[in-house]
C-alpha positions as CSV (number, residue, x, y, z in Angstrom):
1,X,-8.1,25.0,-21.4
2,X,-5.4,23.2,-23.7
3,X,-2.2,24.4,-23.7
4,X,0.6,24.2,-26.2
5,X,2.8,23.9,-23.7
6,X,5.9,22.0,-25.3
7,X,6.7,19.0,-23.3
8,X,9.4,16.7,-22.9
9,X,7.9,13.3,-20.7
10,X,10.7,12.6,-18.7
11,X,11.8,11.1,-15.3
12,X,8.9,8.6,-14.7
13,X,9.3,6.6,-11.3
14,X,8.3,3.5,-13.0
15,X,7.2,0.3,-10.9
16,X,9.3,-0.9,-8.0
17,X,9.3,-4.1,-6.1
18,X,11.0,-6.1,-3.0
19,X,9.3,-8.6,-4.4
20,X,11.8,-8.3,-7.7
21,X,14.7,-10.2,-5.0
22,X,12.5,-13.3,-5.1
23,X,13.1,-16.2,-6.9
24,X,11.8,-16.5,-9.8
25,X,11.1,-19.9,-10.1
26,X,8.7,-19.8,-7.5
27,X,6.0,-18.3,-10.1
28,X,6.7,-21.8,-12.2
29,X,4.3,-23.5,-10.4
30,X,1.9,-20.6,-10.5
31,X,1.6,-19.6,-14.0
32,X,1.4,-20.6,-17.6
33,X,1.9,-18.7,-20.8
34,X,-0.1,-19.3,-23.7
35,X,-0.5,-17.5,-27.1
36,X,-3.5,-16.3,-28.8
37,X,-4.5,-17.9,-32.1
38,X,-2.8,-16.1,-35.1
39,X,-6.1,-15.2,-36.2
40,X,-7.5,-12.8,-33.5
41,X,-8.7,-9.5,-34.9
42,X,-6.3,-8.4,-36.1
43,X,-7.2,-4.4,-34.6
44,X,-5.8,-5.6,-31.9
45,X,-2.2,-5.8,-33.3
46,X,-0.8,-3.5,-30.5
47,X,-1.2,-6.0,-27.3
48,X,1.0,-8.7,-26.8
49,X,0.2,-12.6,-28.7
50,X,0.9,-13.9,-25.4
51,X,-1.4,-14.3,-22.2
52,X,-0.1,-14.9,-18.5
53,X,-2.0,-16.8,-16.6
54,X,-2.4,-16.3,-13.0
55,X,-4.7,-18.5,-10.8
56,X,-7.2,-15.4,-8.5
57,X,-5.3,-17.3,-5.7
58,X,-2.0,-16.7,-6.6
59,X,-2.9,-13.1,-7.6
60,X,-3.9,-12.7,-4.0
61,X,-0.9,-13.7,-2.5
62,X,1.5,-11.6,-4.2
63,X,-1.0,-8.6,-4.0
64,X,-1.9,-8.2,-7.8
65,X,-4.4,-5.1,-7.8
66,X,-6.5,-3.9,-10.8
67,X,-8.3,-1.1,-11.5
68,X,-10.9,0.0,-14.7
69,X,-9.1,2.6,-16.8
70,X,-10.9,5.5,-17.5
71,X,-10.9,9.4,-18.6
72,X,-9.2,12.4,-16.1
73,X,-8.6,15.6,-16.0
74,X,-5.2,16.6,-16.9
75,X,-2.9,19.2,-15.6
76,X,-0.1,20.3,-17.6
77,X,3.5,19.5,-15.9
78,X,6.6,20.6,-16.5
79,X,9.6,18.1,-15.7
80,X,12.6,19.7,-13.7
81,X,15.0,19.0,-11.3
82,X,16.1,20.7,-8.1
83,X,17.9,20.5,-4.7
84,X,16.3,20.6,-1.0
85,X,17.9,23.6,0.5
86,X,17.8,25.2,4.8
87,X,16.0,28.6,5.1
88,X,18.7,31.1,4.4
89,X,20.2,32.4,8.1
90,X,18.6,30.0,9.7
91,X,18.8,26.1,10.1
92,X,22.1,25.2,10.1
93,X,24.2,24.4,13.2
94,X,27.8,22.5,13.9
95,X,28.2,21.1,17.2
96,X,31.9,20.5,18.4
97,X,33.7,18.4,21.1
98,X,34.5,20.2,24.4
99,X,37.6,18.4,25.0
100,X,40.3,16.4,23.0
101,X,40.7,12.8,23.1
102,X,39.0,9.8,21.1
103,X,35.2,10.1,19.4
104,X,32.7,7.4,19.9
105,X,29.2,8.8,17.9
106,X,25.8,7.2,19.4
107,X,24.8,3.8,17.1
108,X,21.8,6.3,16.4
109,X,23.2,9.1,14.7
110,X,23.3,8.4,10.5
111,X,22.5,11.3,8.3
112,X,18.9,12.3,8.5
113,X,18.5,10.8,11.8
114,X,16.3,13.3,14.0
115,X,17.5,14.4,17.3
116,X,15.7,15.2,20.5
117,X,16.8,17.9,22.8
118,X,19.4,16.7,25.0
119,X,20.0,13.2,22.9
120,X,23.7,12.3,23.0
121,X,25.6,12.7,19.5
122,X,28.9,11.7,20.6
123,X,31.3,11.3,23.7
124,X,35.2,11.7,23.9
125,X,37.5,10.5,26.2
126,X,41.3,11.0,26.5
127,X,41.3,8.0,29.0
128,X,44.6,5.7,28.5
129,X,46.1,8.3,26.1
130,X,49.4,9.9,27.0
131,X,49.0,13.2,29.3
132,X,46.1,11.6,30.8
133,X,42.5,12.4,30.4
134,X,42.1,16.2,30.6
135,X,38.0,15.8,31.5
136,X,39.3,13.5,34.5
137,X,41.8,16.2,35.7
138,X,39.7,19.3,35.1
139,X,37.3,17.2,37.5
140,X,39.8,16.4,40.4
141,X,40.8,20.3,39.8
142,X,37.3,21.4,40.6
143,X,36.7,19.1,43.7
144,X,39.2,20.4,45.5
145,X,38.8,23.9,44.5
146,X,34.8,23.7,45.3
147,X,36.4,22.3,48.9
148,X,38.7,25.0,49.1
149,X,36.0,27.6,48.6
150,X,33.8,25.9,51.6
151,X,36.5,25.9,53.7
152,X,37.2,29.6,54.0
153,X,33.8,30.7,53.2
154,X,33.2,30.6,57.2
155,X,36.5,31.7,58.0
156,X,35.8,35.0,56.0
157,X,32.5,35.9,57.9
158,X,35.0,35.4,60.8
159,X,37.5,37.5,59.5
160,X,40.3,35.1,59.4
161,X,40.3,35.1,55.5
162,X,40.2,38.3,53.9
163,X,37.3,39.0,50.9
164,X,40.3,39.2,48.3
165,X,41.4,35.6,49.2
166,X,37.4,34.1,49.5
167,X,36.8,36.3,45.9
168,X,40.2,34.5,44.1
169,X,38.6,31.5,45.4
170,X,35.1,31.7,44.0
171,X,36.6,33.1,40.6
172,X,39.0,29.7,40.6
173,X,35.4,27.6,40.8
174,X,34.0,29.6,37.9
175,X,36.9,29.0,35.8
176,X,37.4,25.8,36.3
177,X,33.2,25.0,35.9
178,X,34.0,26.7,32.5
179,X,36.4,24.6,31.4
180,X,34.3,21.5,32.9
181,X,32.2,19.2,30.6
182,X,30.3,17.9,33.2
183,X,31.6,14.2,32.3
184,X,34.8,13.2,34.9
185,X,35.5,10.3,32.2
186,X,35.4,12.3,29.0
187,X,33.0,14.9,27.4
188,X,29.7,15.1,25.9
189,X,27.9,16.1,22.4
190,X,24.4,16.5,22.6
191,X,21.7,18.1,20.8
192,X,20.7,21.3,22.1
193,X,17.1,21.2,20.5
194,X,14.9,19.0,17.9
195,X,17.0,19.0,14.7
196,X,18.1,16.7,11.7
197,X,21.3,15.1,11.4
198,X,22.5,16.3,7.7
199,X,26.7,15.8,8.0
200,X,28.6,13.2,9.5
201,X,32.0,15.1,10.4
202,X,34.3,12.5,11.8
203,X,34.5,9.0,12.1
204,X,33.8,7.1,15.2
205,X,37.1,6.2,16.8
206,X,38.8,9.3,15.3
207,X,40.8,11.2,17.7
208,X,39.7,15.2,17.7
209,X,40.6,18.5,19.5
210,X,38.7,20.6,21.6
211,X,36.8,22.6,19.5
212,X,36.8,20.1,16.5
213,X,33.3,19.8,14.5
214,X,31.6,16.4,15.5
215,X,28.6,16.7,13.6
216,X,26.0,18.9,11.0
217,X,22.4,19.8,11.8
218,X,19.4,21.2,10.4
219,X,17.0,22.6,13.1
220,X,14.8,24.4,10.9
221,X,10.7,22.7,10.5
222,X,10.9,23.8,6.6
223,X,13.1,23.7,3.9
224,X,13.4,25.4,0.2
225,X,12.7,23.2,-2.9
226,X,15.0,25.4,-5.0
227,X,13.7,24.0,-8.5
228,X,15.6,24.9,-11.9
229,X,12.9,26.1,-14.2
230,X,13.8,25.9,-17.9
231,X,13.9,29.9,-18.8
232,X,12.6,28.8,-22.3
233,X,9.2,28.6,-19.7
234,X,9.3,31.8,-17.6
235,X,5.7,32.9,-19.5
236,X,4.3,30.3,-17.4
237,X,5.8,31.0,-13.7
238,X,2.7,32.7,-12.9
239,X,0.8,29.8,-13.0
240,X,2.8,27.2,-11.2
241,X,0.5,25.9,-8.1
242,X,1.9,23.1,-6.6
243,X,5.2,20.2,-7.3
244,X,5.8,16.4,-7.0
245,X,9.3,15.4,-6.0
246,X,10.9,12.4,-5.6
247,X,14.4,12.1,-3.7
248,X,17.2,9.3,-3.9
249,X,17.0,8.3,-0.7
250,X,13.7,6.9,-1.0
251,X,12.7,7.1,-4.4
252,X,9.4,4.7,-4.0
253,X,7.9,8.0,-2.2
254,X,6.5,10.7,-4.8
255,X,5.5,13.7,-2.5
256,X,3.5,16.5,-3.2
257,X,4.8,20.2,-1.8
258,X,1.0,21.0,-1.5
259,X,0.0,17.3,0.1
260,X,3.1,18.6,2.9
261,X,1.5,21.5,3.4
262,X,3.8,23.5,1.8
263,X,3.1,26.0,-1.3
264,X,4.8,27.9,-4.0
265,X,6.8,30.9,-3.2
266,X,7.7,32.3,-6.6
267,X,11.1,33.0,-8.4
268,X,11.9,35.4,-5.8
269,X,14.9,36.2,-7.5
270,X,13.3,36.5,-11.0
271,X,14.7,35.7,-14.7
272,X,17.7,37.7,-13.5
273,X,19.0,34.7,-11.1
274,X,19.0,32.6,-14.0
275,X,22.1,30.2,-14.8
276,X,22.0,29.2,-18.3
277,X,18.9,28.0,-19.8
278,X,17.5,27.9,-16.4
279,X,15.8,30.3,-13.9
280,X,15.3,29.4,-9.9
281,X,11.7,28.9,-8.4
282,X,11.3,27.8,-4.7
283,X,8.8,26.0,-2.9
284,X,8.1,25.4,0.8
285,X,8.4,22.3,2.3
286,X,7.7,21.7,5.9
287,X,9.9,19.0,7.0
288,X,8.8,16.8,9.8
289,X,12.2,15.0,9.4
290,X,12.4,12.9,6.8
291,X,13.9,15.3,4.6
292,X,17.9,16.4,4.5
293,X,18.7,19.2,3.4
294,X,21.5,19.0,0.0
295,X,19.0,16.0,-1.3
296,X,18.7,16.3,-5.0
297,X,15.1,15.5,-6.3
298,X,13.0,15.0,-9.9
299,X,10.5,17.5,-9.9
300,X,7.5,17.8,-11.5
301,X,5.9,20.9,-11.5
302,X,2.2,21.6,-11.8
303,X,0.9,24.7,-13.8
304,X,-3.4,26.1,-12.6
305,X,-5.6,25.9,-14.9
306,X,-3.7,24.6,-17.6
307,X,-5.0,21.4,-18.5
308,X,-4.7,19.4,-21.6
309,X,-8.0,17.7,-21.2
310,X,-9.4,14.4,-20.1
311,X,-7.2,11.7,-21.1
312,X,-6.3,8.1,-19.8
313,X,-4.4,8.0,-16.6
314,X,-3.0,5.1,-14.8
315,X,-0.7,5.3,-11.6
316,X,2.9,5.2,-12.6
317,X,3.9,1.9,-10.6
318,X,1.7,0.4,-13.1
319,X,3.9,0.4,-16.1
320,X,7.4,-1.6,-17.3
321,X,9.9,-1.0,-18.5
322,X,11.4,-3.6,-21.0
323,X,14.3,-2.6,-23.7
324,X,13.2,1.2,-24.0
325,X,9.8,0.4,-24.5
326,X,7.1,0.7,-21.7
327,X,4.2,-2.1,-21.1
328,X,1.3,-2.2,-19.0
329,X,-0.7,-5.7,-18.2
330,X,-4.6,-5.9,-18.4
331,X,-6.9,-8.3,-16.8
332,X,-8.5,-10.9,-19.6
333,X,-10.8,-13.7,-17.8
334,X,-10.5,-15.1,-14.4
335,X,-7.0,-15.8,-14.4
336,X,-5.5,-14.3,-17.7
337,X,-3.0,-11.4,-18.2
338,X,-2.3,-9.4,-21.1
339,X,0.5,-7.5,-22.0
340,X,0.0,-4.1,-23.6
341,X,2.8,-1.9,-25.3
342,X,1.8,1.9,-24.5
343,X,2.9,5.1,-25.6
344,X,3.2,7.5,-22.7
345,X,2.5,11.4,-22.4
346,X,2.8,14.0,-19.8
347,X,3.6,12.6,-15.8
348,X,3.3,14.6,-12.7
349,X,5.6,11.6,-10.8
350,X,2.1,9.9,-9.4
351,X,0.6,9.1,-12.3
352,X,1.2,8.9,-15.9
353,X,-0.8,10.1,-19.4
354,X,-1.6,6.9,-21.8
355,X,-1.7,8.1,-25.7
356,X,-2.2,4.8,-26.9
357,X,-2.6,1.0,-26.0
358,X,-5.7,0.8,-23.4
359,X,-9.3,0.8,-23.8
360,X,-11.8,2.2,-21.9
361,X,-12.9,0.5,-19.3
362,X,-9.8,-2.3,-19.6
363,X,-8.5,-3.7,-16.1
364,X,-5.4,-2.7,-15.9
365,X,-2.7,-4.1,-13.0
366,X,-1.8,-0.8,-10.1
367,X,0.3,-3.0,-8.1
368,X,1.9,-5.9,-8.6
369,X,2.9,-5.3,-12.2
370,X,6.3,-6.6,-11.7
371,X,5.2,-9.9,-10.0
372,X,3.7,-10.2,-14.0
373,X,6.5,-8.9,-15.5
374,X,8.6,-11.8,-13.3
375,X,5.7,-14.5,-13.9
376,X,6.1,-13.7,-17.8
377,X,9.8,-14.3,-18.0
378,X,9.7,-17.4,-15.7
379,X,6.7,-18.7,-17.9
380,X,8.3,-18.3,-21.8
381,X,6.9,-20.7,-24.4
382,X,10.1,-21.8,-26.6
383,X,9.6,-21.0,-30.0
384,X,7.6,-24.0,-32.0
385,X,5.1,-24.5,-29.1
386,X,2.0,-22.9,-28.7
387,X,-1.5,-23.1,-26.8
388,X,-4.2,-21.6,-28.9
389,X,-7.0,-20.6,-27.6
């Protein structure tokens, strides 16, 4: 059914490229610009007067893809932001030094990084700081008390060595295996299970106390999309099914919650959590560790059986961005390129509503959209010259 839904189309991950650090003037060879004759049909107003031309060769190389534009199905979406949040009671853990002296993290632990059980974090050493290094002492300690203990374990069976003198002993082992790291030349920090590196807590080379906080972890598998839902919207909470996001840290990656394997969980709260003009909605979001919890994201969430009809769809990556205004380039002949200005509509992150400037059936440029958008600017016709067509 169509919806009234009042929308605001925000937030649209338009196209990236690595191929936006190349040199431009390596297209100069590859293209040419020409304009179309002042007296084309003039219907036609909306696209651009000029054509890039890009040899099927070249198109190749820099992977240009096209694909037929046509009529979809449209789900209404509601644009919001939110914040990737641990499981509450669960998930978080801080895992401390077992000594004092000077931190040296493993070259592997960054924020996000995932741990295995038993991976090092960290090590610390007090070695060629004043007092000594405590690990190395605690060490020489427990050798010779460990030797002590074998030495009158027979003597008390023979009753040279009374049980209170062989029991002080053992209890002087157990201490000083407590107070052990297990590393004569300094102490370890390793990761106790599978978990996500989410805080960085000192600096490598710092020096640190026993006890002092080394690093941050998430060991939980899923995570809470907490999503601020406009409260101008709650009539339609019921229907939310699913959610694209998008997080800074690598913002070419639209993900779906339901494509994760994760699903909607309701307000939970309900309009009575609300902050503002907005109310919290959560999703579940397994995270096989590429995720960090405290990552802000651009949400777009999906409302069931709520569509505003079949319109024209292309993938996001395919349109430009130029001065405010957004462009998309169609395929004309063999080796021509057109430039069309568009006005956009509702986007779910992935893929993006066209109100105006495509036709049915036009060929329109998915990927490689900015390798045109570079090609045009390298290619500009100064004013007073022309190739008509």
């Amino acid at each position: 059914m169509k919806s009234k839904l009042p929308m605001k189309y925000v937030n649209i991950p338009y196209c990236r490229s690595a191929y936006a650090l190349t040199a431009t003037f390596v297209f100069s060879s590859l293209i040419s610009c020409s304009v179309h004759d002042d007296h084309k049909d003039e219907s036609r107003d909306e696209h651009s007067a000029e054509e890039i031309v890009l040899s099927p060769h070249s198109a190749e190389l820099f992977g240009v893809e096209i694909s037929r534009v046509g009529d979809s199905e449209t789900q209404n979406v509601i644009p919001a932001w939110g914040v990737l949040e641990a499981l509450p009671g669960t998930g978080r853990q801080i895992l401390s030094s077992r000594s004092s002296g000077i931190v040296r993290l493993s070259p592997a632990i960054v924020v996000g990084a995932l741990l295995r059980p038993g991976e090092s974090i960290a090590s610390v050493s007090g070695k060629g700081m004043a007092g000594g290094d405590a690990n190395a002492i605690a060490a020489e300690e427990l050798d010779a008390a460990k030797k002590e203990l074998a030495r009158i374990e027979p003597l008390r069976k023979d009753g040279i060595v009374s049980e209170r003198e062989y029991q002080a002993a053992l209890a002087n082992v157990r201490k000083l295996s407590a107070s052990y790291s297990g590393h004569a030349t300094g102490s370890g920090v390793v990761a106790p299970q599978k978990a996500t590196v989410t805080k960085i807590l000192v600096a490598d080379g710092q020096w640190v106390d026993a006890g002092a906080p080394i690093v941050e972890t998430a060991t939980d598998s899923r995570l809470l999309l907490k999503v601020d839902f406009p409260l101008s919207m709650r009539g339609y909470v019921d229907r939310i099914n699913d959610a694209n996001f998008i997080t800074p840290d690598n913002s070419d990656q639209v993900r779906s919650v339901g494509g994760l394997g994760g699903s909607f969980l309701s307000d939970m709260k309900g309009s009575s959590a609300a902050v503002g003009a907005y109310m919290p909605v959560y999703f579940s979001v397994p995270n096989d560790g590429s995720l960090v919890a405290g990552s802000y994201a651009d949400v777009w969430v999906k409302l069931s059986n709520d569509s505003i009809g079949k319109t024209c769809l292309i993938p996001c990556g395919a349109v430009v961005e130029t001065e405010g205004e957004h462009f998309a380039y169609v395929k004309v002949g063999d080796h021509g390129y057109e430039k069309r200005r568009l006005k956009l509509g509702v986007t779910d992150g992935k893929n993006v509503e066209v109100r105006s400037g495509l036709m049915a059936d036009d060929s329109v440029v998915i990927n490689g959209a900015m390798i045109l958008k570079m090609a045009e600017n390298s290619g500009k016709i100064p004013e007073g010259h022309s190739h008509n067509h």
